[in-house]
C-alpha positions as CSV (number, residue, x, y, z in Angstrom):
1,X,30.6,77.4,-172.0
2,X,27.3,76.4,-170.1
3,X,25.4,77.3,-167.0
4,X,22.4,75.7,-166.7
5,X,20.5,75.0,-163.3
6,X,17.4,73.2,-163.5
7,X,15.8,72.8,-159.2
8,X,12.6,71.4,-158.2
9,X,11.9,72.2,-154.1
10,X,9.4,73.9,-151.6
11,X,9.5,77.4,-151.2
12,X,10.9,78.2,-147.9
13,X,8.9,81.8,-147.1
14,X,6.4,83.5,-149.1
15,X,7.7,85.5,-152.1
16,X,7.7,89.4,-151.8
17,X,7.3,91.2,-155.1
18,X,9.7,94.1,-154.9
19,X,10.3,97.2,-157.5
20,X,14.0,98.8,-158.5
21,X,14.6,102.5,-158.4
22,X,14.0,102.1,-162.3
23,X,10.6,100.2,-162.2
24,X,11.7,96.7,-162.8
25,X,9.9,94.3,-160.7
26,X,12.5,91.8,-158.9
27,X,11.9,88.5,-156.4
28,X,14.2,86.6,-154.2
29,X,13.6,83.7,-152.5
30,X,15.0,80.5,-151.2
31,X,14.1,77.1,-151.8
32,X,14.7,73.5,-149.9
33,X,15.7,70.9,-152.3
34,X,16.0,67.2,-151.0
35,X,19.1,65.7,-151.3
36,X,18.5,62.0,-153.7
37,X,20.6,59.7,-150.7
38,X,19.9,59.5,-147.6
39,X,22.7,57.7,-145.0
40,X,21.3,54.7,-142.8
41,X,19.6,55.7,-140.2
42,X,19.6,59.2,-140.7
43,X,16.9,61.9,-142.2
44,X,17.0,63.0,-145.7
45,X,18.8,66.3,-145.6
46,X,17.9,69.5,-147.9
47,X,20.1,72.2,-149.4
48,X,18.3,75.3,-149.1
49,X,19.1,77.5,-152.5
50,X,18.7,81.5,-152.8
51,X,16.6,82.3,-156.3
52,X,16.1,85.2,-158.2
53,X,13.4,86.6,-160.7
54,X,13.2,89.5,-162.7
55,X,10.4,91.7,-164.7
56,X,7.2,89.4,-165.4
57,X,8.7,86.0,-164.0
58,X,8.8,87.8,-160.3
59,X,5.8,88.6,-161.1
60,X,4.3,85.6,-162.3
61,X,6.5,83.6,-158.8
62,X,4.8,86.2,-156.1
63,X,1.2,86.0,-158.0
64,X,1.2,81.8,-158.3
65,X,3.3,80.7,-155.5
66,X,3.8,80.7,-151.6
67,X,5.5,79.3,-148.9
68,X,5.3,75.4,-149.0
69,X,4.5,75.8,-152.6
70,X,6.4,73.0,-154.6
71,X,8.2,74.8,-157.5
72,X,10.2,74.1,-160.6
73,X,12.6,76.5,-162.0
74,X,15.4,76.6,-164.8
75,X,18.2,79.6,-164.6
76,X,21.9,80.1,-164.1
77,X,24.0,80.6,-161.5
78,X,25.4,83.3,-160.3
79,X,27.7,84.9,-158.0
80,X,28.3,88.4,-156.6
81,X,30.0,90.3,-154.3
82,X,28.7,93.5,-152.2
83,X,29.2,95.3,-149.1
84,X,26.9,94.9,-146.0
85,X,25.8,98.0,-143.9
86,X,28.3,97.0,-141.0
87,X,30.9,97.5,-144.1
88,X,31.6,94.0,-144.3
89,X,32.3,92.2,-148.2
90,X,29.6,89.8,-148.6
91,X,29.9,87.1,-151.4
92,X,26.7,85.4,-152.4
93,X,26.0,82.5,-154.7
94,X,22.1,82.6,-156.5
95,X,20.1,80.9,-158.9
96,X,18.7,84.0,-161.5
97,X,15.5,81.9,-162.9
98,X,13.9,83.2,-165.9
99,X,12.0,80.2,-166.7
100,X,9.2,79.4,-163.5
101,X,7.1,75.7,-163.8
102,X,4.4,74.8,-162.0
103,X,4.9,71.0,-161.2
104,X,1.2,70.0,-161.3
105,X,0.5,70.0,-157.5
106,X,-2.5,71.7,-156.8
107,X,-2.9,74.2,-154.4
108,X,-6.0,74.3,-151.7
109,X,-6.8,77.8,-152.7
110,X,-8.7,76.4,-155.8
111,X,-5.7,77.7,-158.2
112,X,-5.3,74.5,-160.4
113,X,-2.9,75.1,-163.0
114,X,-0.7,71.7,-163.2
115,X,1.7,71.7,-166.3
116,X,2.0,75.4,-167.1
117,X,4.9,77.2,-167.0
118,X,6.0,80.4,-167.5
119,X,8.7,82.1,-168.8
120,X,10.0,85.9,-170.0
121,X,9.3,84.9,-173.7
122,X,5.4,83.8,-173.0
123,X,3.1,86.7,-172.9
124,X,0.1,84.6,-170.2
125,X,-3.4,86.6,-169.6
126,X,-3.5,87.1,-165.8
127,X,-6.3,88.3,-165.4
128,X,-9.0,84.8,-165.7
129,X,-6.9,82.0,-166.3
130,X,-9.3,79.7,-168.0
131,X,-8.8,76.1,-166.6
132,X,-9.3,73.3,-168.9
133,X,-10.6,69.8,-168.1
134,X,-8.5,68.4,-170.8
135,X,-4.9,67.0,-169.6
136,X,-2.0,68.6,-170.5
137,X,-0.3,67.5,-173.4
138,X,2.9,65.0,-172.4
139,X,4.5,62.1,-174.0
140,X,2.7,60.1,-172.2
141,X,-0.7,60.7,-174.0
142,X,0.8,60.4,-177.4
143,X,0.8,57.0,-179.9
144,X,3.3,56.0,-181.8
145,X,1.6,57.5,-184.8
146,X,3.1,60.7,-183.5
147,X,6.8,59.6,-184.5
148,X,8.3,58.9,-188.0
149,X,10.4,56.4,-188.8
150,X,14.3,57.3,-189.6
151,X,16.0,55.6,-192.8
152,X,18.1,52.7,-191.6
153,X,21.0,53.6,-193.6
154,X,24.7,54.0,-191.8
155,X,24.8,57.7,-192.2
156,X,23.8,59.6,-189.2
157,X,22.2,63.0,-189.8
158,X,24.6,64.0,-187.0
């Protein structure tokens, strides 16, 4: 089975870091994600999706991003039921990210780190993130000298 989410969007609020009874740093936030149509002569509409993040990536979200911010994340969905304090059975439906990309928009603050991402397995130096003049590597700066040729035979490796 598979459950994938991958979102791009604008954060709708700022991110508040926040710490469990058991010291595990946790975020949630919501983000507006354009819909790709939009009806003639009407606005393009959004859907506005609840996000979570855990340990470091929370961390890395509250640190890196704020409201307005454009943001790319990858995670699964997932859905929960609890009770509210008027006693009420709530059911919610979120997005637990655990891998955070910036999408290369650069923020006014002076913060320009286009093309990084972060994620629970990459251990990133917070304290001077060293900014390189150098772009990012991508496809797009590659040559075909970078590829090999496969054998043209009928046999597929797959």
């Amino acid at each position: 089975m598979l459950n994938r989410v991958i979102l791009m969007g604008r954060l709708v609020a700022d991110p508040e870091l926040k710490t469990t009874a058991s010291g595990v740093s946790v975020t949630s936030f919501r983000i507006a994600v354009d819909r790709s149509y939009v009806k003639n002569g009407e606005e393009r509409k959004a859907d506005f999706i609840d996000i979570v993040c855990w340990r470091q990536t929370a961390e890395f979200v509250c640190r890196y991003f704020g409201k307005g911010s454009l943001i790319a994340l990858e995670g699964q969905l997932q859905s929960r039921t609890y009770q509210a304090k008027d006693g009420t059975n709530r059911y919610v439906t979120e997005v637990v990210a655990d891998n955070v990309s910036f999408t290369g928009e650069r923020r006014d603050s002076g913060n320009s780190y286009g093309g990084q991402s972060y994620n629970q397995g990459y251990n990133q130096s917070y304290n001077a993130p060293a900014e390189s003049s150098a772009p990012a590597p991508s496809y797009q700066n590659g040559s075909n000298s970078d590829f090999q040729l496969m054998p043209d035979t009928d046999d597929l490796p797959f």
